[in-house]
N, C-alpha and C positions, 0 to 999 in steps of 0.2 A: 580607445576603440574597444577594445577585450573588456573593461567594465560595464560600456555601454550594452555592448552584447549579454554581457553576464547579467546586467539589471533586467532586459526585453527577458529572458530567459525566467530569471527567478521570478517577474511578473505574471507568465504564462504558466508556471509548476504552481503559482499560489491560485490563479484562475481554474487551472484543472482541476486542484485538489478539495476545495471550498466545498461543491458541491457530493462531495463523497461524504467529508469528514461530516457535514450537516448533516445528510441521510444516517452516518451511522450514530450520530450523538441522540438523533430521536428514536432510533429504533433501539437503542442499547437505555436508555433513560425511560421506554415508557414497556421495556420485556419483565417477564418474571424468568424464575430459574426455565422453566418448561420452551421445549420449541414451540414458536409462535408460526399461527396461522396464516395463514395466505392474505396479502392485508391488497386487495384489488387497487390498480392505480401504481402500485409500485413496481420496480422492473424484475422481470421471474431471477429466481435468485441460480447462482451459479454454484461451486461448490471450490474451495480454500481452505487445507490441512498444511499444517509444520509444529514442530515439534521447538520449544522454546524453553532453553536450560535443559533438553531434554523432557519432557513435559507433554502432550498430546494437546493442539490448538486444533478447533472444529468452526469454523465461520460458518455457524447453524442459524443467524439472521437474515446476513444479506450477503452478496460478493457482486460485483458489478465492474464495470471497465467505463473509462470516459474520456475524452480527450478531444483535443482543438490544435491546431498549426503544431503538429509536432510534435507535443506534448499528450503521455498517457499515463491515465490515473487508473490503477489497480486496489477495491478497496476489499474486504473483507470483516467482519464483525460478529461477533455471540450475545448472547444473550447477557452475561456479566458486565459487557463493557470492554470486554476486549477485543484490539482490534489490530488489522495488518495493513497500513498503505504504502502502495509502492508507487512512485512517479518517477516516468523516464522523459527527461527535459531532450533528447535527442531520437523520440520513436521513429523509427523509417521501416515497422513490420519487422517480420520472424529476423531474429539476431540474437547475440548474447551480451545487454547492456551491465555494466562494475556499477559500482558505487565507491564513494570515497575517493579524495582527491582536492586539493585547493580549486581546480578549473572545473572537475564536474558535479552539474548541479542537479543529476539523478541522484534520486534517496529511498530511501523503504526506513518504516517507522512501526516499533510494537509500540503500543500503547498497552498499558495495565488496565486504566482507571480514564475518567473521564476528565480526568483533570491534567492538566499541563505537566503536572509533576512527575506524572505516571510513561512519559514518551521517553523510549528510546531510540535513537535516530543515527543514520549513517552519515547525515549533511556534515560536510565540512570533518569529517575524521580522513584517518590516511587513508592511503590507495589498496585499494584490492580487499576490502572488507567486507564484500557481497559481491554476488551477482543476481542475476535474472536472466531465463533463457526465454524467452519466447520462441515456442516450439512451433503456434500455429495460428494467423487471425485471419479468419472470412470474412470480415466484417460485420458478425453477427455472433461471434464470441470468440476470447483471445485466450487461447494457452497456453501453460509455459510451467516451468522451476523455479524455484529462488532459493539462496541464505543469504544473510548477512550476519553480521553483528553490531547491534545499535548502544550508542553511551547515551547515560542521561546527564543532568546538569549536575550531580556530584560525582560523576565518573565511573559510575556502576555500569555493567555492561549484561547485556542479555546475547544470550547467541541463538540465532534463529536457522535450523538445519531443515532438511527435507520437505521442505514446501514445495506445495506443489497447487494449481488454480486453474478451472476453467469458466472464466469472469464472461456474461451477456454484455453488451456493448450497451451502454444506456442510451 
């Protein structure tokens, strides 16, 4: 039963996230260094700062919020190709959702690069290795805090402090 559950679940964090990660592969693949202009048809952009190794991160592309039964996708993006997605597989509004853990399947993921190699991620690391506060959603834009700390596939770890986002609801 708890697999079962766990599979419905991981199906809806890949459903909500799909349509973030696309928006920011195209907009981070077709920017140059420079902010990019208002591109009409896209949703008005939000604003997503944290500090990564210590480092200043600016999601000067897009930042957006999305979500379906439960599940919220939090995406944020630059112009380089860098990027912040956060998904909480248990949203039920303003709270303060962890990451990390065998049973939970909220995550938040830095990306470097656009490529797979570049992700580092909280899924399936131990407990208590981020949070996310969701400080406030009307339904028309959701804010909140975060850190975590995300491993990549050789075990390098990036640590992500003082984030902070107020993502438009796509």
């Amino acid at each position: 039963m708890i697999f079962e559950t766990l599979s419905k679940t991981l199906k809806r964090v890949r459903l909500a996230a799909m349509p973030m990660l696309a928006l920011s592969i195209l907009l981070t693949a077709s920017a140059c260094e420079e902010d990019m202009p208002d591109i009409p048809g896209l949703p008005s952009s939000g604003t997503m700062t944290a500090k990564v190794d210590g480092a200043d991160f600016d999601a000067n592309v897009a930042v957006q919020a999305s979500g379906d039964s439960g599940v919220l996708g939090i995406m944020g993006s630059n112009t380089v190709g860098k990027a912040i997605n956060i998904t909480l597989s248990s949203y039920s509004g303003p709270d303060t959702y962890t990451f990390g853990g065998l049973a939970n399947t909220s995550s938040a993921l830095w990306q470097e690069t656009l490529t797979s190699e570049g992700g580092y991620s909280t899924f399936g690391g131990p407990a208590g290795i981020g949070e996310v506060v969701i400080t406030s959603d009307d339904g028309e834009t959701v804010e909140g805090t975060f850190f975590f700390t995300g491993r990549n596939s050789e075990g390098n770890t990036r640590s992500i402090t003082e984030g902070s986002f107020s993502a438009p609801w796509n």
